[in-house]
Each structure stands twice: as structure tokens, then as C-alpha cells.
C-alpha atoms as one frame of an Amber mdcrd trajectory, in Angstrom:
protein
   0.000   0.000   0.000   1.127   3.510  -1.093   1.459   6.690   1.732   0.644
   9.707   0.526   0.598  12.791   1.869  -0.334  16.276   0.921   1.942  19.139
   1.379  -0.351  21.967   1.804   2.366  24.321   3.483   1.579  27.911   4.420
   4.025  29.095   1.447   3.034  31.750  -1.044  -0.420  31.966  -2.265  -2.988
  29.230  -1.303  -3.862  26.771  -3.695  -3.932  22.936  -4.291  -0.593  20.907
  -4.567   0.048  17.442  -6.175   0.457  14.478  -3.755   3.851  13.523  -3.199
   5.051   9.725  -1.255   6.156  10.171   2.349   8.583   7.356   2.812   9.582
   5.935   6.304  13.110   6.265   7.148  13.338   2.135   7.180  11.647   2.306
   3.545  14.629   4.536   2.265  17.370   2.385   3.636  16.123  -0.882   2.400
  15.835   1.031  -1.319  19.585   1.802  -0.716  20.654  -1.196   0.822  21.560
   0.619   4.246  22.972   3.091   1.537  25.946   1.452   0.629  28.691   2.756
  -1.532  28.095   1.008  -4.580  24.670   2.524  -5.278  26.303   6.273  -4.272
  26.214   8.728  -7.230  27.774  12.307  -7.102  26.194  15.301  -7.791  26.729
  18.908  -6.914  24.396  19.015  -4.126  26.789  16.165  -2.702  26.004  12.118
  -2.204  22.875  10.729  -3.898  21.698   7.086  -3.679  19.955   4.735  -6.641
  17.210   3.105  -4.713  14.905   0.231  -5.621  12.041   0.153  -3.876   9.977
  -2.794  -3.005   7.264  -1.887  -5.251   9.643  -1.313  -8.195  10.044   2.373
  -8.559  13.599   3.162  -8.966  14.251   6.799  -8.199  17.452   8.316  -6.640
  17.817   9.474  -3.343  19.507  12.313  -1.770  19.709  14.184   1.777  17.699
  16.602   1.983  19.072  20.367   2.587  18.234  22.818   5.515  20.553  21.478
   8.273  19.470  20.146  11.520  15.867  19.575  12.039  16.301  20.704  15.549
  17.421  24.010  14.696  14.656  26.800  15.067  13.578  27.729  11.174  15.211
  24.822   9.631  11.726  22.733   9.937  10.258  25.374   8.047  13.186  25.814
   5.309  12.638  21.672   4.560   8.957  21.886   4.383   8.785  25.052   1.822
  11.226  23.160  -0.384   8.477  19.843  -0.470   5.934  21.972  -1.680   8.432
  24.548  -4.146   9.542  20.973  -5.216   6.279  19.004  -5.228   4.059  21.314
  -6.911   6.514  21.607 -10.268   5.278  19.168 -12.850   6.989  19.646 -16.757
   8.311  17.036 -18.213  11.738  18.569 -18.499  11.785  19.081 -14.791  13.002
  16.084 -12.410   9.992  15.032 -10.765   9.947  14.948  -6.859   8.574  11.411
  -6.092   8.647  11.626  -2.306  10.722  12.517   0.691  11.030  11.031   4.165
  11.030  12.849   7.356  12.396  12.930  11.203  16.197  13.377  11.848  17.709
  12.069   8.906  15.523  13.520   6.350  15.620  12.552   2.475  14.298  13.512
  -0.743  13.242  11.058  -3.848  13.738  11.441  -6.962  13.491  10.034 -10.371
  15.927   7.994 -11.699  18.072   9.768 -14.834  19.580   6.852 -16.546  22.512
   9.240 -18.257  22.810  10.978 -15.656  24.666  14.724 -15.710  25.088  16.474
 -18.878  28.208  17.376 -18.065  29.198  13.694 -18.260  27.593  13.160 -20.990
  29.510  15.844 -22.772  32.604  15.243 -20.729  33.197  11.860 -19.723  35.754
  10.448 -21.925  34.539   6.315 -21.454  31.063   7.565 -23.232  30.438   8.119
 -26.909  29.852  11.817 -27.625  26.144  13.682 -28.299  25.947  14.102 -31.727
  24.619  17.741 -32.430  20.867  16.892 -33.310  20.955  16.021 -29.511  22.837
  18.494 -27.824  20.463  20.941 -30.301  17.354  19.310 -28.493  19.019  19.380
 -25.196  19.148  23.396 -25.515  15.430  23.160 -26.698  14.316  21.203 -23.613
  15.998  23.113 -20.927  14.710  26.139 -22.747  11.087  24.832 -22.177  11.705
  23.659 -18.678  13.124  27.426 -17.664   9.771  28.745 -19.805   8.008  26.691
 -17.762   9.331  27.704 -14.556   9.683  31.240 -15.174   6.306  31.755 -16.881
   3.926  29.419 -16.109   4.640  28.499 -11.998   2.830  30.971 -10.093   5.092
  32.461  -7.677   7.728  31.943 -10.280  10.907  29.967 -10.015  14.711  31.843
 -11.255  16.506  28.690 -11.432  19.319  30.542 -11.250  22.453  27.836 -11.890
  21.374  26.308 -14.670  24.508  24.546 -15.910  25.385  21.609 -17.122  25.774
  19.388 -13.688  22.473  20.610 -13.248  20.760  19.566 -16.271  19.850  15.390
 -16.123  19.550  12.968 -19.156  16.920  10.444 -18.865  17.319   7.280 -20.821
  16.323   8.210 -24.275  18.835  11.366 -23.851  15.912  13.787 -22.865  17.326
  16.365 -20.523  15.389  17.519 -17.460  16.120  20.837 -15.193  17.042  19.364
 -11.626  18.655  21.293  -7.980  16.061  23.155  -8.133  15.234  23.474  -4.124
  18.796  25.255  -3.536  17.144  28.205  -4.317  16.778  28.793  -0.929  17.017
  33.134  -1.001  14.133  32.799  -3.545  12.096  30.578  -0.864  12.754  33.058
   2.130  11.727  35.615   0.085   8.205  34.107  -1.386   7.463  33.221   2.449
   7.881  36.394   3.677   5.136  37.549   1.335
């Protein structure tokens, strides 16, 4: 049986967000098997995990940002970024699948086959994009930053687009991702 939950955070103006998966902590490391170092991916937002879940999704996984629960505010930071992340649906925007909470507290995403594309362009072990690709990469991050700036109400200025930060699915589609570390863009909307 799935757990939903619905992230209906005081956060900008009211309105109705998607449903996103809260996962139990126990959930998460079984996905990663008690994430061990083989399933660890880089990233610029630091160690992410490929999980399996035991219904089948495979998604990755990464800590989730805003420091210590404990700490005054920081409670607040995590739950603004759920519904900044969880209320963005484009398809060339990594989807938030779920997140888990208490101490250690996660976020899930999915899964981008191909991974950076900055590897893709960089890594010499890969065969290179050929240019109708790297043409249609351009073309889909353009409609994912369209999407965001023009069509999300607040707006989100994804402001470091580059190319660790733009993920390649695995028929090569790219997809806008780091998009919570905007975090001076979400103290600003909740002040409003």
C-alpha cells in the first residue's frame, strides 16, 4: 500500500498541490541497501543514492538540505522546499517522487539513466552527443526554464542552470534538476 501525503504548506499563495510519497526512514534504507557505496552517485548538491524500492520504482535518493531539524527555522526551510519541489510538474523538470522525514531527512527522486550532462559531454569512457541532440538538449531546458519562469505561479529563477544541473533520462531527454537550492528565492516568497 502507497502513503501519501499532501503538502499543503503555508508558502506563497494558497492553492492545491500534487500528492507527493512520504517514505519511512526504514523504507529509504532498504531502497539503498543501508545506503551502501556502490549505489552512491555524485552530484553537486553532494552524495545521492539509486534506490529500488519494493514496489519497483527506482528513483534516486539524496539528503535533503536545511541542516538540523532541531534548529529553530530549519523545519520550516525543509517543508517550503516539499511543496516549491512538489508542486513543479513539466516534463523537463526532475519530478519529486517523495521525501522522508524525522532526523535524517531525504528527498526522492526520479531515476536519470545518463545521468549529468556534463558527463555526458565530458566523460571520456562515453560516446559523444551528436549535435541533433545536444540541439534538443538546448530546446528542452529552454522549455523547462519557460516553464518555470512563466507558467509556476510564484515563479521559479533557477538561477544555476549549468550543465551538472541539467539530467539525461534514458532516451537522452534532458530535465532541469537542484532546483530546491534556491533557498534566497524561498525566504523571500514566504515572507510575502
Amino acid at each position: 500500500r502507497t502513503n501519501l501525503s499532501f503538502c499543503g504548506f503555508a508558502f506563497g499563495k494558497p492553492g492545491a498541490l500534487p500528492f507527493v510519497r512520504r517514505f519511512k526512514p526504514s523504507e529509504i534504507e532498504a531502497a539503498t541497501s543501508g545506503f551502501s557505496t556502490a549505489l552512491e552517485t555524485g552530484g553537486p548538491r553532494g552524495t545521492a543514492y539509486r534506490a529500488r524500492f519494493a514496489d519497483g520504482l527506482v528513483a534516486t535518493v539524496r539528503r535533503a538540505g536545511g541542516g538540523d531539524p532541531e534548529q529553530e527555522g530549519q523545519e520550516g526551510a525543509f517543508y517550503r522546499e516539499l511543496q516549491l519541489l512538489g508542486r513543479l510538474n513539466h516534463r523537463h523538470v526532475v519530478r519529486l517522487r517523495g521525501f522522508s522525514e524525522g532526523h535524517n531527512r531525504f528527498l526522492v527522486f526520479d531515476q536519470m539513466e545518463n545521468r549529468s550532462l556534463k558527463e555526458c559531454l565530458h566523460d571520456p569512457l562515453r560516446t559523444p552527443l551528436n549535435w541533433r541532440t545536444r540541439l534538443q538538449v538546448a530546446i528542452d531546458v529552454a522549455a523547462a526554464l519557460e516553464y518555470l519562469y512563466y507558467f509556476c505561479d510564484p515563479p521559479v529563477f533557477h538561477v544555476t542552470v549549468n550543465s551538472s544541473n541539467v539530467m539525461m533520462d534514458a532516451d537522452f531527454v534532458a530535465k532541469v534538476s537542484h532546483i530546491g537550492t534556491l533557498q534566497t528565492m524561498l525566504s523571500v516568497l514566504a515572507r510575502q
